[in-house]
N, C-alpha and C positions, 0 to 999 in steps of 0.2 A: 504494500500500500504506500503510495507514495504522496507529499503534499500537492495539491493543486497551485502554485502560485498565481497562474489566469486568475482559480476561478477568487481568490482571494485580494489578489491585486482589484478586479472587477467590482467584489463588496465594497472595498475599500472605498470606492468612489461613492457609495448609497449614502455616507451621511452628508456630503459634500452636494451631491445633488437633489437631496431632499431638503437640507437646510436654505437652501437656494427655494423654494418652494414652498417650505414651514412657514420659514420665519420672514418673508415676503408679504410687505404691509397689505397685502392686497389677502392674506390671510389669518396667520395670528402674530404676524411681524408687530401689530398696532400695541396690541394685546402683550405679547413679550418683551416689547421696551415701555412702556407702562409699568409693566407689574414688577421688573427688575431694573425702572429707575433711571436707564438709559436715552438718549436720544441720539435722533438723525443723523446729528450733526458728533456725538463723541462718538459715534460706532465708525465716523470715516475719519478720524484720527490713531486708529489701530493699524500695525503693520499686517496689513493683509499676505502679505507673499509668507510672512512668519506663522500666522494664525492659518491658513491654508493649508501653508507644505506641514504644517506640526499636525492641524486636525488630520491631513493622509496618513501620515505616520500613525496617530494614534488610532483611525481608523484600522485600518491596518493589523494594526494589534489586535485590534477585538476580531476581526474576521478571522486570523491566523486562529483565536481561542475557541473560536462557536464550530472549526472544525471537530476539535473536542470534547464540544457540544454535541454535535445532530449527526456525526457521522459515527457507529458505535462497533464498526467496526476498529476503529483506533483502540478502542477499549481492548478487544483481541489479543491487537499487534502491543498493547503495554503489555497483557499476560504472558506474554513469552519474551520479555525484555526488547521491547524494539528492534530485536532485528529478526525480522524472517527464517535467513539462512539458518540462526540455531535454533529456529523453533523445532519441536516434533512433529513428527509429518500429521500429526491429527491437527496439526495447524492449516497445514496446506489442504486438507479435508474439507476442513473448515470453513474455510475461506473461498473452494472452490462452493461448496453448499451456499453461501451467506456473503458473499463477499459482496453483493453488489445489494442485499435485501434494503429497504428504505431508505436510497438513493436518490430520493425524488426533492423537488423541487419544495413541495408539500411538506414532508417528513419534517424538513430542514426547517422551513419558515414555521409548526409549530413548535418544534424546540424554541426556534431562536424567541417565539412568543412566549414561553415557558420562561427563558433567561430573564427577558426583559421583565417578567410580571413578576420574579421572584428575585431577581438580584439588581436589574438596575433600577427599576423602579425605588425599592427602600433605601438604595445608596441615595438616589440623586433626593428623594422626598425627607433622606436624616440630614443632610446636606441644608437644604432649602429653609428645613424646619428651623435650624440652627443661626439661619440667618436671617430669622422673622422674613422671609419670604411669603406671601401667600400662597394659598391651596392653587388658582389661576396660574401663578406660575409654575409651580410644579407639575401640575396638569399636563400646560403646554408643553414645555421639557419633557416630561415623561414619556407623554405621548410620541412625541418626537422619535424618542429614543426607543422606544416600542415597536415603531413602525419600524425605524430603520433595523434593529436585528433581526426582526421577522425576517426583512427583505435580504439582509445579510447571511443570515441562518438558511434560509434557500436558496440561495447562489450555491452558496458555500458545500452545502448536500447536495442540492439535485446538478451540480455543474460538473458532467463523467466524461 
């Protein structure tokens, strides 16, 4: 089993092109510098090329982890120490039966919704709460971030 870097370089881009979208005044852009305090005018005083190339990077990171995640044959390949070659041959069995089982597109994006409702959601909303943020912004955020691992979480799986 080997990494897909396509299909993860490819995630990488969902938060980059979804936030272009999100947080787009013509959506909850209004709604999200409202509620975090922000305006028009300091959001185009940030180095964009820095806040871009970092959100890819960290993008990035989470796609490489939701492999991980939704795809369970990794699980497997850890049971016999990551490397194939010394697995026992009830690996290569194994793997021939199952190797490709919940490979879909589907599979992936409910994990990556699992991830999001269980781990990023209470990071980003202990986060928020800590900064007297309101419910509305967290919401948005969350939301945000919900969608995009779902959409992350199926790339990432169903991309063979």
């Amino acid at each position: 089993m080997e990494i897909n870097f396509l299909a993860i370089l490819v995630a990488a881009l969902v938060p980059l092109i979804m936030g272009f979208i999100w947080y787009n005044p013509k959506t909850f852009g209004n709604a999200w510098m409202r509620e975090s305090g922000l305006t028009a005018e300091s959001l185009k005083k940030g180095n964009m090329a820095l806040i871009f190339g970092l959100t890819f990077i960290f993008s990035f990171l989470i796609a490489f982890a939701l492999q991980f995640v939704t795809i369970h044959q990794t699980g497997a390949l850890g049971m016999v120490g990551g490397d194939p070659l010394k697995a026992l041959p009830s690996y290569s069995a194994f793997m021939a039966d199952y190797g490709m089982a919940f490979r879909t597109f589907k599979h992936g994006a409910l994990h990556g919704f699992i991830t999001g409702m269980l781990f990023l959601f209470p990071v980003l909303a202990i986060n928020a709460l800590f900064e007297r943020k309101s419910w509305r912004y967290i919401i948005i955020n969350s939301a945000y971030w919900l969608l995009c691992v779902t959409i992350m979480g199926g790339i990432v799986c169903g991309w063979i």
